[in-house]
DRENGU-304397 format. One record per atom (N, C-alpha, C): atom name; residue number from 1; residue in three letters; x, y, z. Coordinates in steps of 0.02 Angstrom, whole numbers, plus 50000, padded with zeros to 5 digits. Layout:
{atom=CA&nr=NUM&rest=ala&px=X&py=Y&pz=Z} $
...
//
This chain:
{atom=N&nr=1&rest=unk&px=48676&py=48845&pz=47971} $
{atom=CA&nr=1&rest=unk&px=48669&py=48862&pz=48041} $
{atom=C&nr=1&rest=unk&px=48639&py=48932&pz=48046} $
{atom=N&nr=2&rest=unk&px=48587&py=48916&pz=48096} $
{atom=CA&nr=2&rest=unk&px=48563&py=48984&pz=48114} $
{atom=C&nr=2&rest=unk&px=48582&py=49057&pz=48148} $
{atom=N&nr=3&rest=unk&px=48587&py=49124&pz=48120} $
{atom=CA&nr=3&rest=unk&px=48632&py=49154&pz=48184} $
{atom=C&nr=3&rest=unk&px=48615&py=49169&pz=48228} $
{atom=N&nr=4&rest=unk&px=48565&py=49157&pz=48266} $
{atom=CA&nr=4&rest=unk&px=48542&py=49151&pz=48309} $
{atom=C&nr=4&rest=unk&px=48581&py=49088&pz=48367} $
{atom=N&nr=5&rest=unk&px=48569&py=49029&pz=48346} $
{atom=CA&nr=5&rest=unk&px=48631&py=48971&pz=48359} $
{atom=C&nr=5&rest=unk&px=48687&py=49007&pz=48374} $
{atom=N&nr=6&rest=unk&px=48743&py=49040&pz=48316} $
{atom=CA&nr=6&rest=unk&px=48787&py=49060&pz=48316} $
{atom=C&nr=6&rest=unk&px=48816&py=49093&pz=48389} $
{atom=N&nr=7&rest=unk&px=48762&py=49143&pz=48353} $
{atom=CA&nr=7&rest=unk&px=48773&py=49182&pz=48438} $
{atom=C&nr=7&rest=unk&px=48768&py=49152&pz=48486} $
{atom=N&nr=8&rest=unk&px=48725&py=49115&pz=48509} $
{atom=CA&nr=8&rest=unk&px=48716&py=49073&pz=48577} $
{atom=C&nr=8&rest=unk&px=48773&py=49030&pz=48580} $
{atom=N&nr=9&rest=unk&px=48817&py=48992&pz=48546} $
{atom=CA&nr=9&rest=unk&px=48876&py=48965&pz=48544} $
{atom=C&nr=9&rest=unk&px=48929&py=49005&pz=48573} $
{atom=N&nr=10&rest=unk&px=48917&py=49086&pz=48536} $
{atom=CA&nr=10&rest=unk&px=48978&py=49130&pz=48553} $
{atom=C&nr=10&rest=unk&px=48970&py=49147&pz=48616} $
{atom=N&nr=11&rest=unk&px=48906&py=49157&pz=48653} $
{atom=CA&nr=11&rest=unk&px=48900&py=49171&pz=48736} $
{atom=C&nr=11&rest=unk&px=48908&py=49130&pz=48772} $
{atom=N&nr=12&rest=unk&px=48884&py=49059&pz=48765} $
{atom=CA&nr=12&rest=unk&px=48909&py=49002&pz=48802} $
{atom=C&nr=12&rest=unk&px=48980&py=49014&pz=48812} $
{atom=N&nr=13&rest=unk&px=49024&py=49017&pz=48737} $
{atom=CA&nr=13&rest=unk&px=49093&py=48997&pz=48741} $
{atom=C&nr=13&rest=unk&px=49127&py=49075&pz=48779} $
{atom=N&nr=14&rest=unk&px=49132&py=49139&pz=48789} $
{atom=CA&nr=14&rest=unk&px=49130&py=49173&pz=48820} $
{atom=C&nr=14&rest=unk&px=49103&py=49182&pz=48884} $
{atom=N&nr=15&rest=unk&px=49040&py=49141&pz=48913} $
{atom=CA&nr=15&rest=unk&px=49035&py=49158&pz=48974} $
{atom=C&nr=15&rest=unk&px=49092&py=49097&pz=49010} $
{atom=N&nr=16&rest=unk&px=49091&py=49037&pz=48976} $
{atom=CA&nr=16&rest=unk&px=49140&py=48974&pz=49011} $
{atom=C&nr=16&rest=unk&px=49202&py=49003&pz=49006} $
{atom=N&nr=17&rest=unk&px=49223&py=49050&pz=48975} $
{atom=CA&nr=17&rest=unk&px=49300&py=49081&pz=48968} $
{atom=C&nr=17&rest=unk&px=49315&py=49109&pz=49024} $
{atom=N&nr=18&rest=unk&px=49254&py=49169&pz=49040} $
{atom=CA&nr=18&rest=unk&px=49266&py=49207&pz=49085} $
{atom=C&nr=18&rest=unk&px=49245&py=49160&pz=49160} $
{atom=N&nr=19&rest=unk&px=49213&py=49116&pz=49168} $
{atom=CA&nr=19&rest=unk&px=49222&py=49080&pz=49229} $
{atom=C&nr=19&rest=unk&px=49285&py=49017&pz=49248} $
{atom=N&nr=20&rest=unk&px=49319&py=49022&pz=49188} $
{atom=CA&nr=20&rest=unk&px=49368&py=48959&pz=49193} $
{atom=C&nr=20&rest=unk&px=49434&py=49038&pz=49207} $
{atom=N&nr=21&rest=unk&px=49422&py=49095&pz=49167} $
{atom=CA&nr=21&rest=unk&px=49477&py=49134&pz=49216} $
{atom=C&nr=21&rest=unk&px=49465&py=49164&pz=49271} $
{atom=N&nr=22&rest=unk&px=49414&py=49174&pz=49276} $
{atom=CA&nr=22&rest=unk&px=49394&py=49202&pz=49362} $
{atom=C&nr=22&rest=unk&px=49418&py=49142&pz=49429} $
{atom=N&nr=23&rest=unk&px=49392&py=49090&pz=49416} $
{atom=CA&nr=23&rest=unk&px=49424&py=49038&pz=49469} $
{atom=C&nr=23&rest=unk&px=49475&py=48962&pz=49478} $
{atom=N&nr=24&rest=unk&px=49495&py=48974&pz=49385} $
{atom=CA&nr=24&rest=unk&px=49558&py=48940&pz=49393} $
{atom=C&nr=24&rest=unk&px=49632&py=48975&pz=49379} $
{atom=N&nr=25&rest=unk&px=49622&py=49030&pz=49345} $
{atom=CA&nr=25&rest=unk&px=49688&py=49045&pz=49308} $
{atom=C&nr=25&rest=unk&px=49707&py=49101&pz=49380} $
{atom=N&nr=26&rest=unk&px=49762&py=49078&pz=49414} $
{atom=CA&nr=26&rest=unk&px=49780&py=49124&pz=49480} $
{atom=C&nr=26&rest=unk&px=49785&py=49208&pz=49455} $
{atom=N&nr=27&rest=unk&px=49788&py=49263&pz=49471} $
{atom=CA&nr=27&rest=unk&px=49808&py=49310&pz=49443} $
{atom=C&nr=27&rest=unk&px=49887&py=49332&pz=49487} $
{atom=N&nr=28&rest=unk&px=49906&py=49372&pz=49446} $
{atom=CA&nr=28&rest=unk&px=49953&py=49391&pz=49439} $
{atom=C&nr=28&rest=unk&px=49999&py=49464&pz=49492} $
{atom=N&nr=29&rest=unk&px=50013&py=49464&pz=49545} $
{atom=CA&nr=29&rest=unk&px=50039&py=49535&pz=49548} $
{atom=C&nr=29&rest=unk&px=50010&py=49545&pz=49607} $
{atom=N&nr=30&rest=unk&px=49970&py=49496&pz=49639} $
{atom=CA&nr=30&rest=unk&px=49909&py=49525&pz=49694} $
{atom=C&nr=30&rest=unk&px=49995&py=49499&pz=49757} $
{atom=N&nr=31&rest=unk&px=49967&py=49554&pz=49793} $
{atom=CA&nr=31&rest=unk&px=50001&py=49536&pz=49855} $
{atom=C&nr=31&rest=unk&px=50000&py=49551&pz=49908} $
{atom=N&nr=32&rest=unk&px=50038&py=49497&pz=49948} $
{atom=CA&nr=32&rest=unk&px=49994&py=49497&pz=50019} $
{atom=C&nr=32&rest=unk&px=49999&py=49523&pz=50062} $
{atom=N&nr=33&rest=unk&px=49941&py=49543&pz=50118} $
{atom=CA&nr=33&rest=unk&px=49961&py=49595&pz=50169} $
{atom=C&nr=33&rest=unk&px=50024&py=49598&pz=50200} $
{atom=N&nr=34&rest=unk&px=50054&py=49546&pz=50232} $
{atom=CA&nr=34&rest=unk&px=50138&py=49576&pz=50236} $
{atom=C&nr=34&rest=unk&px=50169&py=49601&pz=50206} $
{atom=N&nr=35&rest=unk&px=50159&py=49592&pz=50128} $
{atom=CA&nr=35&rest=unk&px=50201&py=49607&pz=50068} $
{atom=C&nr=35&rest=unk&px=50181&py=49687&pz=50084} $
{atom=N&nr=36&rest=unk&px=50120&py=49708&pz=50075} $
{atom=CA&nr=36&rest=unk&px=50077&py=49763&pz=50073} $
{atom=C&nr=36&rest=unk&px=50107&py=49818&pz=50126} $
{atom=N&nr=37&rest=unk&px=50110&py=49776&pz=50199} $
{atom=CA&nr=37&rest=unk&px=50124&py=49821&pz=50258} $
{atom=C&nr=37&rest=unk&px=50198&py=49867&pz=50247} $
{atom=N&nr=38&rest=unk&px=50249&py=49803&pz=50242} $
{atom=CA&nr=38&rest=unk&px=50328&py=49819&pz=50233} $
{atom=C&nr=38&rest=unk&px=50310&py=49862&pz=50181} $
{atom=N&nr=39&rest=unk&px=50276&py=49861&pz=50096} $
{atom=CA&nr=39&rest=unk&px=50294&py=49924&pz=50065} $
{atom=C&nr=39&rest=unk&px=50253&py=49979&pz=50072} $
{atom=N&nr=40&rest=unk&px=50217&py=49982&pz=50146} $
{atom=CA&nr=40&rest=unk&px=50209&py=50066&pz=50178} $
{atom=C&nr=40&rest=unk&px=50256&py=50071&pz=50224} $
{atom=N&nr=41&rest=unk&px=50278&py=50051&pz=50263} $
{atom=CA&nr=41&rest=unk&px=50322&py=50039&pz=50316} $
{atom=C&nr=41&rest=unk&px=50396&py=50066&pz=50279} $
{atom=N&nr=42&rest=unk&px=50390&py=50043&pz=50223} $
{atom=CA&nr=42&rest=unk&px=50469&py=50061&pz=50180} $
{atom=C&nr=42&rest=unk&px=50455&py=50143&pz=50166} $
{atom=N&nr=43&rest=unk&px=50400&py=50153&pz=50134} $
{atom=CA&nr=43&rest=unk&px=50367&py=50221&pz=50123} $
{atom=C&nr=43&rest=unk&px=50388&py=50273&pz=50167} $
{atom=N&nr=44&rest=unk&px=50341&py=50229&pz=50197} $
{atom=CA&nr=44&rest=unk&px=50377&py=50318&pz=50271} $
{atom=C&nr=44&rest=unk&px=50427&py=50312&pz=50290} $
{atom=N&nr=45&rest=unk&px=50469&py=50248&pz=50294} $
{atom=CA&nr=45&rest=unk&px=50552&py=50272&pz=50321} $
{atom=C&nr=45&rest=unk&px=50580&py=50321&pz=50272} $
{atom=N&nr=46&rest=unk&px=50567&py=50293&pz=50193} $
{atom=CA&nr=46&rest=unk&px=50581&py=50337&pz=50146} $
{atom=C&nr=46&rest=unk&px=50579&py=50420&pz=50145} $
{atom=N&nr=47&rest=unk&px=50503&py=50433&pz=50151} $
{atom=CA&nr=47&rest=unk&px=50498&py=50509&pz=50167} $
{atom=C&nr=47&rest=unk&px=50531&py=50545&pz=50235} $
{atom=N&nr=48&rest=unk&px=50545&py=50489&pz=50288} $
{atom=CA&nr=48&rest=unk&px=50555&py=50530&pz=50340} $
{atom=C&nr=48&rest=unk&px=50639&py=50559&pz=50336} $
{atom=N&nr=49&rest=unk&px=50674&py=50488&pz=50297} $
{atom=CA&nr=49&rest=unk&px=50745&py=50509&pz=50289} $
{atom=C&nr=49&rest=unk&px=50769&py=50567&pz=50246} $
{atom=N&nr=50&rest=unk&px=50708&py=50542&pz=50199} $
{atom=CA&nr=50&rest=unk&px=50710&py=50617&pz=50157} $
{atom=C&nr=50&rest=unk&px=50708&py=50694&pz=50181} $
{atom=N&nr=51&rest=unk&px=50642&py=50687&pz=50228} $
{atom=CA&nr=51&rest=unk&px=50660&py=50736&pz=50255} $
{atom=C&nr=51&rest=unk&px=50702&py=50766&pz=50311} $
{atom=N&nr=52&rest=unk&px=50720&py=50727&pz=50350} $
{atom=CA&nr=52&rest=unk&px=50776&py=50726&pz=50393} $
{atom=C&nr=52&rest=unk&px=50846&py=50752&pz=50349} $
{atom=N&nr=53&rest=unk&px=50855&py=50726&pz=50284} $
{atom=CA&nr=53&rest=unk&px=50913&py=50739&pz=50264} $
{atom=C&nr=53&rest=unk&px=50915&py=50805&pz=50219} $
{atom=N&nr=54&rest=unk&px=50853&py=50829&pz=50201} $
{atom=CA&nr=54&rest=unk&px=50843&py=50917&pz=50164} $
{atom=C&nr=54&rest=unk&px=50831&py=50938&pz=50213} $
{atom=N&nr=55&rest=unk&px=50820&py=50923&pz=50282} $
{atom=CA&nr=55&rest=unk&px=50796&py=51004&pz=50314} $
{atom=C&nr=55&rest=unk&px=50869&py=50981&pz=50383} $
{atom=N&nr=56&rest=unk&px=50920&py=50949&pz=50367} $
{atom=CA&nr=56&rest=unk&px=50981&py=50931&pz=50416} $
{atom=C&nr=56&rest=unk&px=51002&py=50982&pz=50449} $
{atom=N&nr=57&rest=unk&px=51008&py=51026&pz=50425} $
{atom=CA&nr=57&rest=unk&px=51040&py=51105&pz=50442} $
{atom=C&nr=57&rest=unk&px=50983&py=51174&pz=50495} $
{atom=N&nr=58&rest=unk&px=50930&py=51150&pz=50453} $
{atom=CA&nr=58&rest=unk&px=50900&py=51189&pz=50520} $
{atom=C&nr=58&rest=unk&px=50849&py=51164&pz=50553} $
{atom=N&nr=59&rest=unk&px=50863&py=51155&pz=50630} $
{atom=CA&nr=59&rest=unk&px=50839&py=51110&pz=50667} $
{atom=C&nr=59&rest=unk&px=50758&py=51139&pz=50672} $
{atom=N&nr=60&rest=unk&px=50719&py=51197&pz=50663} $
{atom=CA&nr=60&rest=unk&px=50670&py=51233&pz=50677} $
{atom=C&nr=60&rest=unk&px=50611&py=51211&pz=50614} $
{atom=N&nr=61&rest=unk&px=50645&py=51189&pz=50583} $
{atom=CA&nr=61&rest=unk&px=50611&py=51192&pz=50508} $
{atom=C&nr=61&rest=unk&px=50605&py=51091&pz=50510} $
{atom=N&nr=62&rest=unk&px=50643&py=51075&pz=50514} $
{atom=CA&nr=62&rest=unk&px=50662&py=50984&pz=50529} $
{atom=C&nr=62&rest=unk&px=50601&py=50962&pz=50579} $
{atom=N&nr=63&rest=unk&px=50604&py=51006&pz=50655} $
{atom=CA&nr=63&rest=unk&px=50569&py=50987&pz=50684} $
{atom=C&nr=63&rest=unk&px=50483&py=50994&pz=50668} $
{atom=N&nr=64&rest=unk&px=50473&py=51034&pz=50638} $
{atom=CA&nr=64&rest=unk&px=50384&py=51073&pz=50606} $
{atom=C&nr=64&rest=unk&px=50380&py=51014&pz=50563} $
{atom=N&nr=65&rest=unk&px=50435&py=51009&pz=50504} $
{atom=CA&nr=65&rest=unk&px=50415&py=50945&pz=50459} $
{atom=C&nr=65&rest=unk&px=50407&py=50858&pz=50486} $
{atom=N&nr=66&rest=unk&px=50468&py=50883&pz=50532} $
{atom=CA&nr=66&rest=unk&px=50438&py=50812&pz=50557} $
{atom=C&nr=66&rest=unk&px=50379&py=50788&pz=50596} $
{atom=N&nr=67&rest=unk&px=50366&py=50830&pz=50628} $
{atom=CA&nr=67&rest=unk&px=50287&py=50834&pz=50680} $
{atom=C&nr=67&rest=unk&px=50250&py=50833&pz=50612} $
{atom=N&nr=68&rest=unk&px=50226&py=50867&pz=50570} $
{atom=CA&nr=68&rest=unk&px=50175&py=50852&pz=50517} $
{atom=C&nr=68&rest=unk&px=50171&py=50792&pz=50481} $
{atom=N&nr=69&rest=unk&px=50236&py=50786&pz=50493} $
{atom=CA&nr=69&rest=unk&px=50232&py=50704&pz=50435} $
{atom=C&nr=69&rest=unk&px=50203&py=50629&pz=50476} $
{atom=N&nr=70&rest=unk&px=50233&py=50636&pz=50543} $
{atom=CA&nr=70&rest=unk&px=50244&py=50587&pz=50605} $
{atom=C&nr=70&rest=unk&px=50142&py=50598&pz=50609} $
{atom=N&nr=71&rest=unk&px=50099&py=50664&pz=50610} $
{atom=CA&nr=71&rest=unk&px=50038&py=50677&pz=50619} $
{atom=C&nr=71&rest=unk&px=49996&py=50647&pz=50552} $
{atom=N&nr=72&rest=unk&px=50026&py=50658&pz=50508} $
{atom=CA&nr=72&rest=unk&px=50014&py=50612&pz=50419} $
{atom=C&nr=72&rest=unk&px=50006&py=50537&pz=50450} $
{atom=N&nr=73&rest=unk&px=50054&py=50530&pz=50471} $
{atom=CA&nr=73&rest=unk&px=50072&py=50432&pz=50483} $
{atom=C&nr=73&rest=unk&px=50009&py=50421&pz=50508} $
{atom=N&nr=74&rest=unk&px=50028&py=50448&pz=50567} $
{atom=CA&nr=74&rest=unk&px=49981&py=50431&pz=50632} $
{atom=C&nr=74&rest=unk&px=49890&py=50427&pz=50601} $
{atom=N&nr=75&rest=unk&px=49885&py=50474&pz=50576} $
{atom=CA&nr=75&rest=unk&px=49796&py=50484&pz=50553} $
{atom=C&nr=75&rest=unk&px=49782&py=50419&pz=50492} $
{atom=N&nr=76&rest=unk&px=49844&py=50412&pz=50439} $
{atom=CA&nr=76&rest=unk&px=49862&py=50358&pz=50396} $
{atom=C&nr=76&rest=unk&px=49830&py=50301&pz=50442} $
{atom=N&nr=77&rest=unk&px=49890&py=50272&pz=50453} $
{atom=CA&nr=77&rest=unk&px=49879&py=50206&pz=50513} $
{atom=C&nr=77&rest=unk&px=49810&py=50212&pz=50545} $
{atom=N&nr=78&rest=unk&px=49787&py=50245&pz=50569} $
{atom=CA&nr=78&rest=unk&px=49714&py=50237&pz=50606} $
{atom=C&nr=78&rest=unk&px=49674&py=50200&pz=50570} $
{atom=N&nr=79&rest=unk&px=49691&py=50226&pz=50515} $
{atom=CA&nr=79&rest=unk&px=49620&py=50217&pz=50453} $
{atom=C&nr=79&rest=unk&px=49649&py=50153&pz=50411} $
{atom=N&nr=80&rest=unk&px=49705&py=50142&pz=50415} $
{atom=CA&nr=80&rest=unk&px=49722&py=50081&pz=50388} $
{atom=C&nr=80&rest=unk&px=49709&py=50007&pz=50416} $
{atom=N&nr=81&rest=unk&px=49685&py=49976&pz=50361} $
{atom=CA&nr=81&rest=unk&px=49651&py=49897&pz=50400} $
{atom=C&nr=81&rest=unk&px=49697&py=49853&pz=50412} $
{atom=N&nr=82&rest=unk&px=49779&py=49867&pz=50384} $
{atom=CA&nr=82&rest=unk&px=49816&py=49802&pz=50388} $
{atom=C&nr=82&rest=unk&px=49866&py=49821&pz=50486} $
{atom=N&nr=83&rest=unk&px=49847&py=49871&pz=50484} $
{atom=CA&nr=83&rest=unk&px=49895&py=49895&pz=50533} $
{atom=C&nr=83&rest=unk&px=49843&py=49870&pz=50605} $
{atom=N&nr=84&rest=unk&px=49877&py=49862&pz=50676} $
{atom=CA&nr=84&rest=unk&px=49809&py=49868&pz=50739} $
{atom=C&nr=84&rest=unk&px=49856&py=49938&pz=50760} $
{atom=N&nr=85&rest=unk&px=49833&py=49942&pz=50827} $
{atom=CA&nr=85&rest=unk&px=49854&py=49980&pz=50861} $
{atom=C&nr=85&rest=unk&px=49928&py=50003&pz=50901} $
{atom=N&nr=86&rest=unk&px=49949&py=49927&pz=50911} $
{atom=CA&nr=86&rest=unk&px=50021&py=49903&pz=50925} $
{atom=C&nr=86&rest=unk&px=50073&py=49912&pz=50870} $
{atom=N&nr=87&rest=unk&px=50045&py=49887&pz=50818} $
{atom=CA&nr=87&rest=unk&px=50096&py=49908&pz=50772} $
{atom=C&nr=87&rest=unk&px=50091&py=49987&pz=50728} $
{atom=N&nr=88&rest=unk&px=50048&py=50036&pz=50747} $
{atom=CA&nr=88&rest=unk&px=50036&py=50076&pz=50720} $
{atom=C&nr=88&rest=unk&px=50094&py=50109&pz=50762} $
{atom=N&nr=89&rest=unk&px=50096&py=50114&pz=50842} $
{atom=CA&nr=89&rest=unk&px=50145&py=50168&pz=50868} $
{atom=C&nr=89&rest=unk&px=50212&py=50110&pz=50855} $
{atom=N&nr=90&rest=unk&px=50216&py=50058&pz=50870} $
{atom=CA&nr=90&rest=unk&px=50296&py=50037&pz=50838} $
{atom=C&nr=90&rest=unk&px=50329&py=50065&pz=50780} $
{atom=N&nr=91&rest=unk&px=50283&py=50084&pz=50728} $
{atom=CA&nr=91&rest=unk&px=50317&py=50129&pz=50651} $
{atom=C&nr=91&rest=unk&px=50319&py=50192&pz=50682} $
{atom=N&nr=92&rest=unk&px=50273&py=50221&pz=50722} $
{atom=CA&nr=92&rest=unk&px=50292&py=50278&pz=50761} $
{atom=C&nr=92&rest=unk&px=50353&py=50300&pz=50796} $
{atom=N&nr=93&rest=unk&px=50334&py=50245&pz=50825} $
{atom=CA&nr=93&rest=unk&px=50425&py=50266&pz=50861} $
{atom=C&nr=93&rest=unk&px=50460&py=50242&pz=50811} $
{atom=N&nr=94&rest=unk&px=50475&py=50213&pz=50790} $
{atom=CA&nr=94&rest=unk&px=50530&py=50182&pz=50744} $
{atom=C&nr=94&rest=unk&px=50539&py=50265&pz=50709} $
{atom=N&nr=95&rest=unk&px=50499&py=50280&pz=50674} $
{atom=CA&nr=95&rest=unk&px=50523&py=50344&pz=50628} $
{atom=C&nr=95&rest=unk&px=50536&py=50415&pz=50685} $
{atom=N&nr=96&rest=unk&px=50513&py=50412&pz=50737} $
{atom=CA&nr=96&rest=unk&px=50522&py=50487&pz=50778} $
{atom=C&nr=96&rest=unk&px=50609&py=50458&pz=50807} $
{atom=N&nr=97&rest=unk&px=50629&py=50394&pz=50817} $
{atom=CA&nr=97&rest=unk&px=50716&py=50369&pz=50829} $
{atom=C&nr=97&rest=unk&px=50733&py=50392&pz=50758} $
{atom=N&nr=98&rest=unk&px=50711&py=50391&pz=50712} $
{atom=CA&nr=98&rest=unk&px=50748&py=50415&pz=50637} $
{atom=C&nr=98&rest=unk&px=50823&py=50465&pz=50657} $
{atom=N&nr=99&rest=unk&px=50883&py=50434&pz=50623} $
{atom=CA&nr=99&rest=unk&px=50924&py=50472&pz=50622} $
{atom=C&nr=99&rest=unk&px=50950&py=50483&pz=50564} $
{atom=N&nr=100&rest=unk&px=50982&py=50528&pz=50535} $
{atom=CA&nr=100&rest=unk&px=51034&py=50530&pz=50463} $
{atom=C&nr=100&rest=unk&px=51078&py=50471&pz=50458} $
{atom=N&nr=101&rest=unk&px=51110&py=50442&pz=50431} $
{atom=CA&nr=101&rest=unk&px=51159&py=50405&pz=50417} $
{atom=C&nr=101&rest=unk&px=51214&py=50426&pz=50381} $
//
């Protein structure tokens, strides 16, 4: 056998590999925009409690961090494709009601 042959065997059998995993073998880990939304949505409750609960004591310093973070969200969400407009100020308010627990 020629290697010339050879090779052309080995690209055939490599390009059919890579098209039998590109559109049959599902991948793994991908997930879906709801999945996606809830773990930003979890995100910022996260940071906000966080910060709500280090800056608890002084209300002057709580309030600056929280206006910057709530201004973070807000510019976030704009630019984000999974979010519209309705649900951008619902996480809004939802995190500016934020209380300690």
């Amino acid at each position: 056998m020629d290697i010339s042959n050879l090779l052309l065997i080995i690209l055939f059998i490599v390009f059919f590999y890579l098209i039998f995993k590109k559109y049959f073998i599902p991948k793994k880990g991908s997930k879906t925009a709801e999945e996606k939304k809830e773990e930003i949505v979890k995100s910022y409750e996260d940071e906000m409690s966080r910060i709500l609960y280090e800056n608890k004591h002084n209300n002057e310093v709580l309030l600056k961090k929280k206006k910057e973070f709530l201004l973070k969200v807000n510019n976030e969400l704009k630019m984000n494709i999974f979010f519209d407009d309705n649900e951008s100020q619902a996480i809004i308010q939802k995190l500016i009601h934020m209380k300690i627990d």
